[in-house]
mmJSON file of the N, C-alpha and C atoms, coordinates in Angstrom:
{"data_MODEL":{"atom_site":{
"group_PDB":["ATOM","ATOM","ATOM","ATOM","ATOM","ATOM","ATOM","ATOM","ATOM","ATOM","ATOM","ATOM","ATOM","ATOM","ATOM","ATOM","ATOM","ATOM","ATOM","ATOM","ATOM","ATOM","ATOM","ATOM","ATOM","ATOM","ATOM","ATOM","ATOM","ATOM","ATOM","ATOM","ATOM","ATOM","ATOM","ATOM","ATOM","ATOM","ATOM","ATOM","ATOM","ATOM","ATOM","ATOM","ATOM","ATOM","ATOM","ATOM","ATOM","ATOM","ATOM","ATOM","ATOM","ATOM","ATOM","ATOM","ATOM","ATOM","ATOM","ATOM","ATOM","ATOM","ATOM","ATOM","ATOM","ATOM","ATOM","ATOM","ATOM","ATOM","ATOM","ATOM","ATOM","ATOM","ATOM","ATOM","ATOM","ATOM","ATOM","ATOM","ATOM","ATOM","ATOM","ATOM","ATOM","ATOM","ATOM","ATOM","ATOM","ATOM","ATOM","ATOM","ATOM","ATOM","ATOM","ATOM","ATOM","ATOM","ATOM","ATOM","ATOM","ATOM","ATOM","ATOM","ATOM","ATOM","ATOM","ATOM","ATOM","ATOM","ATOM","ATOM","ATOM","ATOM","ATOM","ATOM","ATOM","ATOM","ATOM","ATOM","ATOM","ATOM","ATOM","ATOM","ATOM","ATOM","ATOM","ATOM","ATOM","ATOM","ATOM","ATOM","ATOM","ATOM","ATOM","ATOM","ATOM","ATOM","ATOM","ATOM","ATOM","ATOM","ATOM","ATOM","ATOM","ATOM","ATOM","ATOM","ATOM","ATOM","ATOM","ATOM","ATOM","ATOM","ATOM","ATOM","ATOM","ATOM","ATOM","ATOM","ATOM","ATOM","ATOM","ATOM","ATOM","ATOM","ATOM","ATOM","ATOM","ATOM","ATOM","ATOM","ATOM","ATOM","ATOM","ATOM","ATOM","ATOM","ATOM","ATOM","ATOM","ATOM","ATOM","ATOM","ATOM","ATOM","ATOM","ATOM","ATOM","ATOM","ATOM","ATOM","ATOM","ATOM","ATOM","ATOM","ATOM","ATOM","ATOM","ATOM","ATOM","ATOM","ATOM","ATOM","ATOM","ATOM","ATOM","ATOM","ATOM","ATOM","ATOM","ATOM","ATOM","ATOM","ATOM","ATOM","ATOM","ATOM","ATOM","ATOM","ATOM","ATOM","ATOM","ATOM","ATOM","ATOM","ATOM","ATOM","ATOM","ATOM","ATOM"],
"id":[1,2,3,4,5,6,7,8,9,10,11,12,13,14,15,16,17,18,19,20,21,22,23,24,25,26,27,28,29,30,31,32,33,34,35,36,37,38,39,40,41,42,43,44,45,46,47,48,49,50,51,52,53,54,55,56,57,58,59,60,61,62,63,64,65,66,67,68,69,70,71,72,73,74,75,76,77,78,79,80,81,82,83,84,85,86,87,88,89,90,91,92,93,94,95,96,97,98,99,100,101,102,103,104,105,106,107,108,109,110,111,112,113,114,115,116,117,118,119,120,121,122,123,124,125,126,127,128,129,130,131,132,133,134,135,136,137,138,139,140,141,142,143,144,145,146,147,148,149,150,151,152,153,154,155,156,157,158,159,160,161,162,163,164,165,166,167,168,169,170,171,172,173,174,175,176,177,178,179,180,181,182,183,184,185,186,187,188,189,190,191,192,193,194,195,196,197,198,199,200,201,202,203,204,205,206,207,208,209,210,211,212,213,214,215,216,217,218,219,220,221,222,223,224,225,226,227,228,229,230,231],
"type_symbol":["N","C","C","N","C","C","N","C","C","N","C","C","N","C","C","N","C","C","N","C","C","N","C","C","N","C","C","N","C","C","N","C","C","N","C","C","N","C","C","N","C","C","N","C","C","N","C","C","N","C","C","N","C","C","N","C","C","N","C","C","N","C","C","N","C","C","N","C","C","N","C","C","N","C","C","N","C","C","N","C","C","N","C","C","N","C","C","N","C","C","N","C","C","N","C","C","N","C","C","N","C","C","N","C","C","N","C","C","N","C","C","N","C","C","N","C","C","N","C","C","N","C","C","N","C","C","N","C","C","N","C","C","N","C","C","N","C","C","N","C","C","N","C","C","N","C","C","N","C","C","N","C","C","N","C","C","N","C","C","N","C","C","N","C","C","N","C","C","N","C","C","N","C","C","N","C","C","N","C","C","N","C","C","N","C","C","N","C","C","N","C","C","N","C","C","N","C","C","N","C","C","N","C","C","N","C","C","N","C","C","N","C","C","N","C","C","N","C","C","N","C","C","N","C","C","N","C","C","N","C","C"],
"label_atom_id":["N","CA","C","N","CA","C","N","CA","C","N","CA","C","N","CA","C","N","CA","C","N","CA","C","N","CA","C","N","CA","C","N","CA","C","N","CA","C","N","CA","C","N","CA","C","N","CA","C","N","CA","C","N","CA","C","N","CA","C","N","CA","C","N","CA","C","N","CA","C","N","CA","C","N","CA","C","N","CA","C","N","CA","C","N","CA","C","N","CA","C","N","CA","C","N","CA","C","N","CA","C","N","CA","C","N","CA","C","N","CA","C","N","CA","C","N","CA","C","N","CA","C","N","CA","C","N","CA","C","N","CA","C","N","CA","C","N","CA","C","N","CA","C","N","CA","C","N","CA","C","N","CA","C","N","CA","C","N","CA","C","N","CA","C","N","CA","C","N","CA","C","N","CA","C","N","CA","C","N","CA","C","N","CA","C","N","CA","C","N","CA","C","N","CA","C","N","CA","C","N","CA","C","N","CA","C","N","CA","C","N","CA","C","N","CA","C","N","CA","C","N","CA","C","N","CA","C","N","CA","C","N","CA","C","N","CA","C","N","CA","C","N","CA","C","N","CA","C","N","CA","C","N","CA","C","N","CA","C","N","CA","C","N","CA","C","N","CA","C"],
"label_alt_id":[null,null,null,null,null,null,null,null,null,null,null,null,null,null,null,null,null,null,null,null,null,null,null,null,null,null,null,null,null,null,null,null,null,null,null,null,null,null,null,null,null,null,null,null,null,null,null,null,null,null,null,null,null,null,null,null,null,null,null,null,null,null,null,null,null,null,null,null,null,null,null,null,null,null,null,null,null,null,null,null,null,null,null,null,null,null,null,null,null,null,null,null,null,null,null,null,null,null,null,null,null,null,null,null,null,null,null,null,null,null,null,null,null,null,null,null,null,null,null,null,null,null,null,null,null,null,null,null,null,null,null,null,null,null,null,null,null,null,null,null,null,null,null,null,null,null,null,null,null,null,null,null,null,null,null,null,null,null,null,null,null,null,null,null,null,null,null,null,null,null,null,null,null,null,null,null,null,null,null,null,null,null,null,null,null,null,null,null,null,null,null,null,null,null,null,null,null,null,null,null,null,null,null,null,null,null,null,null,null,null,null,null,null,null,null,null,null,null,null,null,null,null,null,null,null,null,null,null,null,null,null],
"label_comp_id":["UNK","UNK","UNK","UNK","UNK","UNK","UNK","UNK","UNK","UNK","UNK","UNK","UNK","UNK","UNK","UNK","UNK","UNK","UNK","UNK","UNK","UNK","UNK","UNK","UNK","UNK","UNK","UNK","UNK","UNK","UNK","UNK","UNK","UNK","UNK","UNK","UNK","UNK","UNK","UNK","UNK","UNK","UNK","UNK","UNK","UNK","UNK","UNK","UNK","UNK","UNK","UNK","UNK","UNK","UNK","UNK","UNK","UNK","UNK","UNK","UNK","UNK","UNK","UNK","UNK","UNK","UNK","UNK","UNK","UNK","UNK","UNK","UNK","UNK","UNK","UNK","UNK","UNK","UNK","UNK","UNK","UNK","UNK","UNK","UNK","UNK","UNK","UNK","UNK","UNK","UNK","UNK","UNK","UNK","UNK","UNK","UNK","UNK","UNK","UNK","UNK","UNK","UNK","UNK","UNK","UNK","UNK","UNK","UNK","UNK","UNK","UNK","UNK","UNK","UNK","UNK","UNK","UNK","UNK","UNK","UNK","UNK","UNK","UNK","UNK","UNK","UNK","UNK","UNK","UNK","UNK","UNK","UNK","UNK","UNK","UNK","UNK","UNK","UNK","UNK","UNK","UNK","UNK","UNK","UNK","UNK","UNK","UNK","UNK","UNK","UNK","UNK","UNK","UNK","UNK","UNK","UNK","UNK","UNK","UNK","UNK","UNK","UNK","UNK","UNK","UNK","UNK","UNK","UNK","UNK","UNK","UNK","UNK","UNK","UNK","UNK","UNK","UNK","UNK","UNK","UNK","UNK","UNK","UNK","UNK","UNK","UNK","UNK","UNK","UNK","UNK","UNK","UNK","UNK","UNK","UNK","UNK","UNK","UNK","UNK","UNK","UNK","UNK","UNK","UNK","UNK","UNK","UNK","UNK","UNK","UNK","UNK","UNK","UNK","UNK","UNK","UNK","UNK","UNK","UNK","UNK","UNK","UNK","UNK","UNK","UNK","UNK","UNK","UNK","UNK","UNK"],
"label_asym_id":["A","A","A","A","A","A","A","A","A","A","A","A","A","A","A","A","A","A","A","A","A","A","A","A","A","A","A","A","A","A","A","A","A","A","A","A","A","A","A","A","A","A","A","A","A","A","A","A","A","A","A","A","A","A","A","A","A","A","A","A","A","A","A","A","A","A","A","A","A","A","A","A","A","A","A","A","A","A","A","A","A","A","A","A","A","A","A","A","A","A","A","A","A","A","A","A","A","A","A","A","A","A","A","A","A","A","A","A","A","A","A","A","A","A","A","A","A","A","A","A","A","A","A","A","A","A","A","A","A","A","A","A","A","A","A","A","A","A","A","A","A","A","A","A","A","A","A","A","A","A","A","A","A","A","A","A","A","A","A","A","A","A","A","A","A","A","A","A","A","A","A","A","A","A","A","A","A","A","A","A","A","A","A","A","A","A","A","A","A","A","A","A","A","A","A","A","A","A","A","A","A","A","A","A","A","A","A","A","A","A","A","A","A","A","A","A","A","A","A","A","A","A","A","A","A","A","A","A","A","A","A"],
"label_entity_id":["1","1","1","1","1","1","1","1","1","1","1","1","1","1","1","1","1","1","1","1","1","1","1","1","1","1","1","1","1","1","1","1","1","1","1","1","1","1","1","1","1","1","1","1","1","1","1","1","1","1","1","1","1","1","1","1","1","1","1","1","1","1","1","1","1","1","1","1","1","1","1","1","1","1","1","1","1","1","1","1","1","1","1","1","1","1","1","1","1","1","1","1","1","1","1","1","1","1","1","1","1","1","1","1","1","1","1","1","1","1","1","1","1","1","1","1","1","1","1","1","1","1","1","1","1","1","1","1","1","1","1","1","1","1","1","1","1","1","1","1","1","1","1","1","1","1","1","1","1","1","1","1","1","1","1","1","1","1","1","1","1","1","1","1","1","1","1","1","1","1","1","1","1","1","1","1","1","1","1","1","1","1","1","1","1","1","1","1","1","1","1","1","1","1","1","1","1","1","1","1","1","1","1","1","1","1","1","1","1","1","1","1","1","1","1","1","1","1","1","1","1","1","1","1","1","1","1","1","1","1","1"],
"label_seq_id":[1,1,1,2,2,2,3,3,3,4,4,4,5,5,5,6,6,6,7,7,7,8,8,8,9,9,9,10,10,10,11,11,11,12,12,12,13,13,13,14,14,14,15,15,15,16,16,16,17,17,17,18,18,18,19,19,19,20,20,20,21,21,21,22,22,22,23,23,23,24,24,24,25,25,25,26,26,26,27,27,27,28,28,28,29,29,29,30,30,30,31,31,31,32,32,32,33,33,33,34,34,34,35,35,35,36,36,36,37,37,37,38,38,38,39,39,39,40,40,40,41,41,41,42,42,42,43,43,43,44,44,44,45,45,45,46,46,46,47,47,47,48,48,48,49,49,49,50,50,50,51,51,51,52,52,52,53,53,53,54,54,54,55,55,55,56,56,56,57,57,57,58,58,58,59,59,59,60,60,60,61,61,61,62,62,62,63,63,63,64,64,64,65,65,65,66,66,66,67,67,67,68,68,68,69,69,69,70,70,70,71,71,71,72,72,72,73,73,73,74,74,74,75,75,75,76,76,76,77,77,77],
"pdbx_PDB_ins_code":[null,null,null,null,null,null,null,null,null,null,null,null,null,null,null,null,null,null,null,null,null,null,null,null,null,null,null,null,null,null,null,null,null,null,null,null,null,null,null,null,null,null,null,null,null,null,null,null,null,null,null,null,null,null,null,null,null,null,null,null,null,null,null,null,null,null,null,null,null,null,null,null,null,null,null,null,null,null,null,null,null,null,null,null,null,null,null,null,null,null,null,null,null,null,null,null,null,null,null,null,null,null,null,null,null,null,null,null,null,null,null,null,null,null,null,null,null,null,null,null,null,null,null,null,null,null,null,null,null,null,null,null,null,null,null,null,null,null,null,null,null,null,null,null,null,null,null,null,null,null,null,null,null,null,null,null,null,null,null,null,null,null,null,null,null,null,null,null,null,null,null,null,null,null,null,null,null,null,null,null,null,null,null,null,null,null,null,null,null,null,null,null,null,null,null,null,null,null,null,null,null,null,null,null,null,null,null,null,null,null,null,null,null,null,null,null,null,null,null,null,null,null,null,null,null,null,null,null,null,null,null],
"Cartn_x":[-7.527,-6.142,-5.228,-4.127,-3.423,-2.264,-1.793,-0.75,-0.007,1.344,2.658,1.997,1.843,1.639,0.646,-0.212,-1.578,-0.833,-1.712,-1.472,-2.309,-1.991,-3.227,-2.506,-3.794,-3.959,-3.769,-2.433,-2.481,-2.508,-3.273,-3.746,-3.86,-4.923,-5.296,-6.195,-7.191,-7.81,-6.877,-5.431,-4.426,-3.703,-3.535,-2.228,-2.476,-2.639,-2.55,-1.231,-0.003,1.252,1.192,0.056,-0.407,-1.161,-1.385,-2.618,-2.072,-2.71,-2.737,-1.516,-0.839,0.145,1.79,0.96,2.091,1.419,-0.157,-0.545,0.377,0.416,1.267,0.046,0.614,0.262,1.863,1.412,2.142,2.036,3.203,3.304,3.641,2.59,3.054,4.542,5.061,6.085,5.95,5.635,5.636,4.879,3.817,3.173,3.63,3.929,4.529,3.888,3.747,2.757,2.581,4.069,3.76,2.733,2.229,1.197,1.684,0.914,0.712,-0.318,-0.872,-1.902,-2.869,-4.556,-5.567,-5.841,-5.699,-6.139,-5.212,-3.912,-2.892,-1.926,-0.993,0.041,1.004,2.332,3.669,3.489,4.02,3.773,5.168,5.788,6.961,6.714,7.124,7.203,7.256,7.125,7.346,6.226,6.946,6.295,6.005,5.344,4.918,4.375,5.262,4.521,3.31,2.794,1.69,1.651,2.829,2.5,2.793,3.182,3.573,4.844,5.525,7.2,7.459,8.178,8.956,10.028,9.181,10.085,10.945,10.562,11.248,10.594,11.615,11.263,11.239,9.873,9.377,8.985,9.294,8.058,7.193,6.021,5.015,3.58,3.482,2.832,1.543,0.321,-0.878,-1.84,-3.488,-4.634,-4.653,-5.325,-5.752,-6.98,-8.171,-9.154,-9.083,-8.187,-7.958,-7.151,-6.734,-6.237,-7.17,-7.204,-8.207,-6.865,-7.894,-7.029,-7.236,-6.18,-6.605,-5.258,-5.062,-3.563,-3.765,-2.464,-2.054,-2.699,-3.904,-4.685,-5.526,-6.057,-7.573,-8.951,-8.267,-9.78,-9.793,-9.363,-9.72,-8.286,-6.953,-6.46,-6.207],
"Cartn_y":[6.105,6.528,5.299,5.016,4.404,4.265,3.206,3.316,1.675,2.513,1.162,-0.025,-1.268,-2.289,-2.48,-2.016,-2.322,-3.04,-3.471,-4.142,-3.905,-3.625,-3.003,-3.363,-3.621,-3.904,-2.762,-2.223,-1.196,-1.767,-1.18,-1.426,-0.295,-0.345,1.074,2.047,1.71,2.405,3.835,3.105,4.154,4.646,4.731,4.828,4.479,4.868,4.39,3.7,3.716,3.111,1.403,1.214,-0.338,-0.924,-0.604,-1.522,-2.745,-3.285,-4.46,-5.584,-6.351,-7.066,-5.746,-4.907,-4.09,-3.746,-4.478,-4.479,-5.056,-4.427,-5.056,-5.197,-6.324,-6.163,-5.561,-4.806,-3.673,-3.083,-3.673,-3.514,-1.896,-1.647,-0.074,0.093,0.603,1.069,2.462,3.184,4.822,5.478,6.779,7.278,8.479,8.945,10.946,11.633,12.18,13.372,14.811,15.107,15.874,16.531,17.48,17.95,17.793,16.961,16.754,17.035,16.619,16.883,16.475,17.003,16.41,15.145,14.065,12.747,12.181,12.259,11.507,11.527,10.449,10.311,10.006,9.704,8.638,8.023,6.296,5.537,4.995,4.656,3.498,2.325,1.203,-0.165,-1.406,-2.188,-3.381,-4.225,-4.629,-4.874,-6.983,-7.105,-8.477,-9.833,-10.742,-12.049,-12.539,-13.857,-14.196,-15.11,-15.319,-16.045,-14.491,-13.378,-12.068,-12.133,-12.629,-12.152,-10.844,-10.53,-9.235,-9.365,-8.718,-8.898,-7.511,-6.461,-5.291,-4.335,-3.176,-2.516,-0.928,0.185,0.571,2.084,2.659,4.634,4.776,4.892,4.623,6.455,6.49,7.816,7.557,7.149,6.92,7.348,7.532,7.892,7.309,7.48,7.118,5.996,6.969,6.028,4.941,4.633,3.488,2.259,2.67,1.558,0.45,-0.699,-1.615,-2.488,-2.565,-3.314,-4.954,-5.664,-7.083,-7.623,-8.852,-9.542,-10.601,-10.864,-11.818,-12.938,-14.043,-14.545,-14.952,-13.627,-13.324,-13.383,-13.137,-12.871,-11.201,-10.292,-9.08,-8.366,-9.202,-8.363,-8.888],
"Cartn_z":[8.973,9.041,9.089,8.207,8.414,9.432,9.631,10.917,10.468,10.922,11.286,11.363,10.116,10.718,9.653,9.32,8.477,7.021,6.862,5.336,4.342,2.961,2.119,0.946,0.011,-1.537,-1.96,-3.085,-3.581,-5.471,-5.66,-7.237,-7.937,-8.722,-9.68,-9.507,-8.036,-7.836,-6.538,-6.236,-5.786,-6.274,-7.855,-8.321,-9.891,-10.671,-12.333,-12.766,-11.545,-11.57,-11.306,-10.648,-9.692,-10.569,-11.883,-12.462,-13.273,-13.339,-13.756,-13.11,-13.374,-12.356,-11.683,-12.026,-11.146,-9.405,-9.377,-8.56,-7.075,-5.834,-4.46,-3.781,-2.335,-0.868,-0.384,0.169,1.016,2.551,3.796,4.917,5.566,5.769,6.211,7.516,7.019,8.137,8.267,7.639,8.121,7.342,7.815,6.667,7.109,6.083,5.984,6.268,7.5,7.414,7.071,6.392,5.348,4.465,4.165,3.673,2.003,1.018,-0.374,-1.016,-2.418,-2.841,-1.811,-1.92,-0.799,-1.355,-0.336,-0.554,-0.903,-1.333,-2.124,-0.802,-0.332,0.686,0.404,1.26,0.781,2.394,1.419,2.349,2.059,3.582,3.483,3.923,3.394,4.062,2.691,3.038,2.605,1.276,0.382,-0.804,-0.304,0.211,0.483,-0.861,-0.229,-0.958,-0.758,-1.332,-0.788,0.016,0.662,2.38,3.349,2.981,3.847,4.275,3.479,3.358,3.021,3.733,2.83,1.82,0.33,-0.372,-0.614,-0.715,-1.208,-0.315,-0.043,0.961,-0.126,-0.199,-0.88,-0.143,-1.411,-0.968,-2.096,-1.981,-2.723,-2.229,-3.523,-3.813,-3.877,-3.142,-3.025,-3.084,-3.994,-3.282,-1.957,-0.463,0.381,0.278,-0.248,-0.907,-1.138,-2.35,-3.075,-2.142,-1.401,-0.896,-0.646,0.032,0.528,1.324,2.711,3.748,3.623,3.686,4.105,3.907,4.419,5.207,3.286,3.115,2.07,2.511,1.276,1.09,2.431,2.602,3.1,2.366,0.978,0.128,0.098,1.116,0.385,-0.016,-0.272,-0.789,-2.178],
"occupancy":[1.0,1.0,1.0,1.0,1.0,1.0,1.0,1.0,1.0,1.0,1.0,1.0,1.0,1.0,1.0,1.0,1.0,1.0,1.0,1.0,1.0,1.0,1.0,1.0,1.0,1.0,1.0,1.0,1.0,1.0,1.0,1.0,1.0,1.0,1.0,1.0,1.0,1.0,1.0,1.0,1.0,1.0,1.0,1.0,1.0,1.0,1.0,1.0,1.0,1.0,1.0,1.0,1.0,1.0,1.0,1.0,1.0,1.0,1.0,1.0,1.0,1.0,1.0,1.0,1.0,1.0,1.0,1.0,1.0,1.0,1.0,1.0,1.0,1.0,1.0,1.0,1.0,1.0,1.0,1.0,1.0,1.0,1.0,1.0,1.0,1.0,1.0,1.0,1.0,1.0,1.0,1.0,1.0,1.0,1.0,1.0,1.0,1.0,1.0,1.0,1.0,1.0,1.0,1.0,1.0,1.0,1.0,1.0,1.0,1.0,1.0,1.0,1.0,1.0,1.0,1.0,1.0,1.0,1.0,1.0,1.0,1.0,1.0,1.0,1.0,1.0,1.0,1.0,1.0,1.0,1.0,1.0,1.0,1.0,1.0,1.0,1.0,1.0,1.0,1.0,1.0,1.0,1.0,1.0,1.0,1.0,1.0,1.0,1.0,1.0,1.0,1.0,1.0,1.0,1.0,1.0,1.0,1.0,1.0,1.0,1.0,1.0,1.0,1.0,1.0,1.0,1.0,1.0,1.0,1.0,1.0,1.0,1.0,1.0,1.0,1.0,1.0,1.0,1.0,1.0,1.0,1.0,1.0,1.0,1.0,1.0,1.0,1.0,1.0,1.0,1.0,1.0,1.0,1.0,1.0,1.0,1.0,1.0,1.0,1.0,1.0,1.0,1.0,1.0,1.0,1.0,1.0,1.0,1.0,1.0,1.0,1.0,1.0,1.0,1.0,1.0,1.0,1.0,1.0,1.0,1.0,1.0,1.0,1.0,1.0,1.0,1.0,1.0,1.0,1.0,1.0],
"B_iso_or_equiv":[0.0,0.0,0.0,0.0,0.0,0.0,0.0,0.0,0.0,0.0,0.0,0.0,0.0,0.0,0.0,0.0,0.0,0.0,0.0,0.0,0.0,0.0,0.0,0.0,0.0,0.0,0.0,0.0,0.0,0.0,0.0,0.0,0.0,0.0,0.0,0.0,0.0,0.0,0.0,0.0,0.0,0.0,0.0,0.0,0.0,0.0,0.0,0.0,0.0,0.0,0.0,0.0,0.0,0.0,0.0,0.0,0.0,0.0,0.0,0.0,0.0,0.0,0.0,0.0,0.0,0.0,0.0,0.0,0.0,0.0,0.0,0.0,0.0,0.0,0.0,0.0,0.0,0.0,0.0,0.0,0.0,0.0,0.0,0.0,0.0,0.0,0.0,0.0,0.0,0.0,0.0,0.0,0.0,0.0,0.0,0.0,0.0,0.0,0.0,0.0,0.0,0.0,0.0,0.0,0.0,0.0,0.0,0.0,0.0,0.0,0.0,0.0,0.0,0.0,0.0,0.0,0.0,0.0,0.0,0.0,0.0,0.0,0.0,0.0,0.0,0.0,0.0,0.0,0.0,0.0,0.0,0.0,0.0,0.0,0.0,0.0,0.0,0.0,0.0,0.0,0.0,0.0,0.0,0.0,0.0,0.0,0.0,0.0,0.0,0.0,0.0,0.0,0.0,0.0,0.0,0.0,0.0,0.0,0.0,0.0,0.0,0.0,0.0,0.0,0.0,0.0,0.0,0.0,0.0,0.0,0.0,0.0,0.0,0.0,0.0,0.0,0.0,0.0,0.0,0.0,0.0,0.0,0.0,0.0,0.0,0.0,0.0,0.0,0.0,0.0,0.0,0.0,0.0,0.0,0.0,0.0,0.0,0.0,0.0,0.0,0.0,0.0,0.0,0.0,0.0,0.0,0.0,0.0,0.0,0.0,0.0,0.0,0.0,0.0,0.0,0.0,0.0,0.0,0.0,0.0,0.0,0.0,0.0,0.0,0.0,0.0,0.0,0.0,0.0,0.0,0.0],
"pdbx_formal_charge":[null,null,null,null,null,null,null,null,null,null,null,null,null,null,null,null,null,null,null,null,null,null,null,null,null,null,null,null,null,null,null,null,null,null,null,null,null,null,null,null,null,null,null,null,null,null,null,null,null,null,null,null,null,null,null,null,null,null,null,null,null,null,null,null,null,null,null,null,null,null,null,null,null,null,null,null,null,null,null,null,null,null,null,null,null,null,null,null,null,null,null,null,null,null,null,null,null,null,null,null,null,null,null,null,null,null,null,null,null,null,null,null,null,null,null,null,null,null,null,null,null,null,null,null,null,null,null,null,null,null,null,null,null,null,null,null,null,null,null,null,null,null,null,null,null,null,null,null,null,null,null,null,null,null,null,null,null,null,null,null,null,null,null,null,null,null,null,null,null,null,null,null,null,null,null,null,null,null,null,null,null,null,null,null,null,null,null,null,null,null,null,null,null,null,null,null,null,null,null,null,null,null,null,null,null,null,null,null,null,null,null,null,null,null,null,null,null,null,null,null,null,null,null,null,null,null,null,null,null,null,null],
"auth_seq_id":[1,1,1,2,2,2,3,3,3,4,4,4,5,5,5,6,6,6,7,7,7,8,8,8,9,9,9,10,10,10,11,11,11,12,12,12,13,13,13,14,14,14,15,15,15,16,16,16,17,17,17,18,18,18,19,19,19,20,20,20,21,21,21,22,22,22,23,23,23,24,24,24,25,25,25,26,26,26,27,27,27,28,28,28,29,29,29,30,30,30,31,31,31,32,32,32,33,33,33,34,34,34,35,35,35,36,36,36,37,37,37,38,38,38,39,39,39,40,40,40,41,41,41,42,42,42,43,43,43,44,44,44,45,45,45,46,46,46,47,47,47,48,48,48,49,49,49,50,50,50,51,51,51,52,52,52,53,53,53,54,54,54,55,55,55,56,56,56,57,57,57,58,58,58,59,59,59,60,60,60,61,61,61,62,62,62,63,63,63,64,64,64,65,65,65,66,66,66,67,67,67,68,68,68,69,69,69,70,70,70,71,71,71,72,72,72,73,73,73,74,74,74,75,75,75,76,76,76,77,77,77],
"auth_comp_id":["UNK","UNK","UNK","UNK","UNK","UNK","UNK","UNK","UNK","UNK","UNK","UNK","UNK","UNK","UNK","UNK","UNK","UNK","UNK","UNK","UNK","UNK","UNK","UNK","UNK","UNK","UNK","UNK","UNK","UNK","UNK","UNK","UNK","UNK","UNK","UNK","UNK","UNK","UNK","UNK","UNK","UNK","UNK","UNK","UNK","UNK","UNK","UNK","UNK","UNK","UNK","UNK","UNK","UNK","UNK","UNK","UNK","UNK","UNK","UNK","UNK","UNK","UNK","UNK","UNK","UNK","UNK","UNK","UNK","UNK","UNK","UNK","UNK","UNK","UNK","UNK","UNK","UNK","UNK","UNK","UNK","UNK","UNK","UNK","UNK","UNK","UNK","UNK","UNK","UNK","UNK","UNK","UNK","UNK","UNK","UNK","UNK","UNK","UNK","UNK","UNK","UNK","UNK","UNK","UNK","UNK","UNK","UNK","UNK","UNK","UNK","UNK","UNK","UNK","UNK","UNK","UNK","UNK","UNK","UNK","UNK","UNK","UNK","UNK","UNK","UNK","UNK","UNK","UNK","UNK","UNK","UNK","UNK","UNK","UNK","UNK","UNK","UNK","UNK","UNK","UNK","UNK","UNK","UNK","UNK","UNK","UNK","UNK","UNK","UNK","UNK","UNK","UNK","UNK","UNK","UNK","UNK","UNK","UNK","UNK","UNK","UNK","UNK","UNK","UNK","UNK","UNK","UNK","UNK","UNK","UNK","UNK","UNK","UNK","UNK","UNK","UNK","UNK","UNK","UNK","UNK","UNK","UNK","UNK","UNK","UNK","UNK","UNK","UNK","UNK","UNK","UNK","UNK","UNK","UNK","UNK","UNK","UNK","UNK","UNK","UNK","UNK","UNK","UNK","UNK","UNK","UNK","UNK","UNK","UNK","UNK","UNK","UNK","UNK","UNK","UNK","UNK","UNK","UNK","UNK","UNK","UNK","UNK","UNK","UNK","UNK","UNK","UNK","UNK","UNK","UNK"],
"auth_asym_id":["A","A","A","A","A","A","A","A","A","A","A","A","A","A","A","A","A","A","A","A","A","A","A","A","A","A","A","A","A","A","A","A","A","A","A","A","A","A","A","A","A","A","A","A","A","A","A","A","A","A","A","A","A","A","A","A","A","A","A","A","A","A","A","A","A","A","A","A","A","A","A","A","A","A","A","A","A","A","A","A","A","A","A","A","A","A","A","A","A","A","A","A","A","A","A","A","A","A","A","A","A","A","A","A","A","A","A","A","A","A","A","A","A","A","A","A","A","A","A","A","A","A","A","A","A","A","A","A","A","A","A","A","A","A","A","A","A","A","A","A","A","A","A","A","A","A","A","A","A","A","A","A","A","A","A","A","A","A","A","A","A","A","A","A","A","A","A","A","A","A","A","A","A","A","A","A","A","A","A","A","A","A","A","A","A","A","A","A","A","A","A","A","A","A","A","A","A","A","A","A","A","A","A","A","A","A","A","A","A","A","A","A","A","A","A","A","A","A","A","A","A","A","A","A","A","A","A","A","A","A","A"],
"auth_atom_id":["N","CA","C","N","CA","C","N","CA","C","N","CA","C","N","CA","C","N","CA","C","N","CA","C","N","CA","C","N","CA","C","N","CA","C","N","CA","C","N","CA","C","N","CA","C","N","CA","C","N","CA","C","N","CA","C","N","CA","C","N","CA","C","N","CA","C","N","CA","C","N","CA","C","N","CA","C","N","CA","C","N","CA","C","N","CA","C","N","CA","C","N","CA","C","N","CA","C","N","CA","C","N","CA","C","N","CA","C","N","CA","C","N","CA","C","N","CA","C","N","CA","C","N","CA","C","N","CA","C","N","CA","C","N","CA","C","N","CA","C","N","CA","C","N","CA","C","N","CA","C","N","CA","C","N","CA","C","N","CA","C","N","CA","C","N","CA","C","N","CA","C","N","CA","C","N","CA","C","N","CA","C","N","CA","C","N","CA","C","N","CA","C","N","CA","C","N","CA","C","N","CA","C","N","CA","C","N","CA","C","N","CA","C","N","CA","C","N","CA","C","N","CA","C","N","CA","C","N","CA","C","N","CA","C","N","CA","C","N","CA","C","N","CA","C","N","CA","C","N","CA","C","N","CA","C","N","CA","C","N","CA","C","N","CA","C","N","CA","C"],
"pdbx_PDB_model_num":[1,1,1,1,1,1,1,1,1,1,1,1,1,1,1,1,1,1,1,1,1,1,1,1,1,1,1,1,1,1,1,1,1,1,1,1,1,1,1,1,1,1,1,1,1,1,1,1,1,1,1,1,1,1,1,1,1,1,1,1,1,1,1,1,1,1,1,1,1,1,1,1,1,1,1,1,1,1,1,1,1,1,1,1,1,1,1,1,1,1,1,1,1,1,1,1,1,1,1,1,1,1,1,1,1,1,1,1,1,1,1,1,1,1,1,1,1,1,1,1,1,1,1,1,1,1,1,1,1,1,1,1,1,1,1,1,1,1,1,1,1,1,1,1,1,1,1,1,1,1,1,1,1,1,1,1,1,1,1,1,1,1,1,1,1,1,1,1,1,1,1,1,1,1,1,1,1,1,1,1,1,1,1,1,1,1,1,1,1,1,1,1,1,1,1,1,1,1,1,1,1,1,1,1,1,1,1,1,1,1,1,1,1,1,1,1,1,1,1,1,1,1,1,1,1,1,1,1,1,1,1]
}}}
């Protein structure tokens, strides 16, 4: 489960919108708990650089799955 604060690689395995350099790291600020398709969410928060600046602040339509957690140059995002 995601929560306020996590950071995650959103690419193409969340989104056919994220592929290729439309790929983000992305700072969660709020997840909707709203009921949507199963497995798919909206997430708010922050579209990050690669030192973890905030660059653009974002609502983003997600598989869950697909996400992958890891902090800007860790290696897993």
């Amino acid at each position: 489960m995601l929560r306020p604060g996590d950071v995650v690689h959103v690419g193409p395995e969340a989104s056919v919108q994220f592929s290729g350099d439309r790929a983000l790291i992305f700072r969660v600020i709020r997840v909707d708990t709203r009921a949507t398709y199963d497995g798919w969410i909206w997430l708010e928060g922050y579209v990050l650089d690669q030192a973890g600046g905030a660059l653009q602040r974002r609502r983003i339509f997600v598989r869950e799955v697909g996400l992958r957690r890891g902090q800007p140059g860790d290696g897993n995002s």
